[in-house]
N, C-alpha and C positions, 0 to 999 in steps of 0.2 A: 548368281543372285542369292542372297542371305537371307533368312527369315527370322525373324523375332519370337520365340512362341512365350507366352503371358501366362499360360498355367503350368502353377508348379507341380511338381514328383508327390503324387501320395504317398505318403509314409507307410513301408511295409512292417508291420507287427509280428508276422509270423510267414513262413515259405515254407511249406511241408509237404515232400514227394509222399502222394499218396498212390500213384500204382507206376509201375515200368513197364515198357515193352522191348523189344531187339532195337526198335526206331525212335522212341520217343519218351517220356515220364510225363505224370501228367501231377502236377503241382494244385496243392488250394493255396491261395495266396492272402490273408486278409491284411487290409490295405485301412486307409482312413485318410480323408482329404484334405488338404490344408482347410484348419478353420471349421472341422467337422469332427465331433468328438462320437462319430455312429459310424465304426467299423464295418466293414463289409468283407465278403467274404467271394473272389474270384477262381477260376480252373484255368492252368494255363498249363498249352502240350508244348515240352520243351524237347524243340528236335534240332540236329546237326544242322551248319550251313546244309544250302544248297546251292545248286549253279546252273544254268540253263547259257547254249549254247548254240549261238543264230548262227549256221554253215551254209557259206554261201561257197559256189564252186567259180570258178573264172567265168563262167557264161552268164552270171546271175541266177542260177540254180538255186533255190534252197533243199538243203538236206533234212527229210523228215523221220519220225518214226512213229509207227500206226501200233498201239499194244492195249492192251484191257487193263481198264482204270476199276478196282474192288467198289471202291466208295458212291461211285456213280451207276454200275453195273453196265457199262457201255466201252466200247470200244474207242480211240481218242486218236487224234492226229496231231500231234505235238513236236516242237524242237527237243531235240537231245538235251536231256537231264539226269540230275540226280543227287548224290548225299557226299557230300564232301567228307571223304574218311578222318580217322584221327591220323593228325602229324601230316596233315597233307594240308594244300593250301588252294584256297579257290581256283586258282588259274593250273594247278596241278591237276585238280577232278575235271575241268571243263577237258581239259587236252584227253586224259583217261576214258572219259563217260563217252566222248566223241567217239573216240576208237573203237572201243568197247560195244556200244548199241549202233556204230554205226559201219564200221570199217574207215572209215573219211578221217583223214588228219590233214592239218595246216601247220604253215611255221610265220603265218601272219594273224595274230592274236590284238584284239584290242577289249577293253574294259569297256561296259557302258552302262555300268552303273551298278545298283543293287534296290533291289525291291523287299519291302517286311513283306511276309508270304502273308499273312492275317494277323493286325497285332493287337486285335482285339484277344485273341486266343493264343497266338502261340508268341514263341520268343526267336524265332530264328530270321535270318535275313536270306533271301537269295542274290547271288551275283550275278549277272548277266555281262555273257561276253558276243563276238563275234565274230568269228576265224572267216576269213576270206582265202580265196584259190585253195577250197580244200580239192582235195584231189582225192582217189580209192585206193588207200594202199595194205589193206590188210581182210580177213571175213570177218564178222561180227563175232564178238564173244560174249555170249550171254550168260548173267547170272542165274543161279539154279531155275529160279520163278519166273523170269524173265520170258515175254512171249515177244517179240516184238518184228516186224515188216519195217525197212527201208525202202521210203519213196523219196524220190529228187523228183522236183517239180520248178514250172519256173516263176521267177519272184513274184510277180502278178498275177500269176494261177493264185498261189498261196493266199497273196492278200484279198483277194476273192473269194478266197472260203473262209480267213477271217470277216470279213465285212458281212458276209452272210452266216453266220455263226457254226459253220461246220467245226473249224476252231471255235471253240469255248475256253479253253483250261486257261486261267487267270492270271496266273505264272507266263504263262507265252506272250497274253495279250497285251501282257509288261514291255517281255523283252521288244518286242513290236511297236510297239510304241515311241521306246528307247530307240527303236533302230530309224522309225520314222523323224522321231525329233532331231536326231543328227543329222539325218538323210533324207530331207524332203523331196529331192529330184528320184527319189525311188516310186514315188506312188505316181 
């Protein structure tokens, strides 16, 4: 289904990286609206794709990872994520990140979509996939900073601790979503 949208692109004046990090820039942008001659002035953090990846295993398992989120100061229970490198391609980092934070690969990959991570703030989209019959075939390799636990739990434990917000991260309850609207005979 298609949607019409009615309001136009404000006209950018000016886009000026005002500070960088290893992950992100963080841009002031002033803008001005169709039909509005009073500029304004927005911050916008412009970071790499990302990709978030729903591992399910043949029994209906899903594959998790439990690690420390800086910005919340809490620990998280999340699907397999991460930053889509340069010269690499969404469906490249979902297989990588899998491997990587989890040991579990697949060679049954489907797209289900992509979510604006905040676009009120920032500029990047995530992609959400879905590897089914992943199976264990490597250890975890973690990067430097990287703290992370492997849980496999089964698909209705999980949606359990979404429905009761043990899952929170906003990015998951995307890909979740996406995985329910496909797959109603899952809940």
């Amino acid at each position: 289904m298609m949607f019409n949208f009615s309001k136009p692109l404000w006209k950018v004046l000016k886009d000026k990286k005002v500070y960088e990090t290893p992950i992100f820039s963080l841009n002031e942008k002033v803008v001005k609206p169709d039909g509005n001659e009073t500029p304004a002035s927005f911050y916008v953090l412009n970071a790499p794709e990302w990709i978030n990846v729903i591992a399910l295993t043949a029994e209906k398992e899903i594959v998790l990872v439990e690690q420390y989120r800086h910005g919340i100061h809490e620990s998280t229970l999340e699907i397999p994520g991460g930053m889509v490198d340069k010269g690499e391609s969404p469906i490249e980092a979902a297989k990588r990140e899998l491997l990587e934070e989890t040991g579990f690969s697949s060679t049954e990959w489907k797209m289900m979509g992509k979510t604006s991570s905040n676009p009120a703030i920032m500029s990047n989209f995530t992609h959400l996939y879905i590897a089914e019959n992943c199976i264990k075939t490597d250890e975890i390799s973690l990067d430097g900073h990287e703290d992370i636990e492997v849980h496999v739990l089964p698909l209705k434990e999980f949606l359990t601790l979404v429905e009761s917000g043990v899952v929170h991260h906003a990015i998951v309850l995307a890909a979740v979503s996406k995985l329910l609207l496909k797959n109603p005979e899952l809940v």
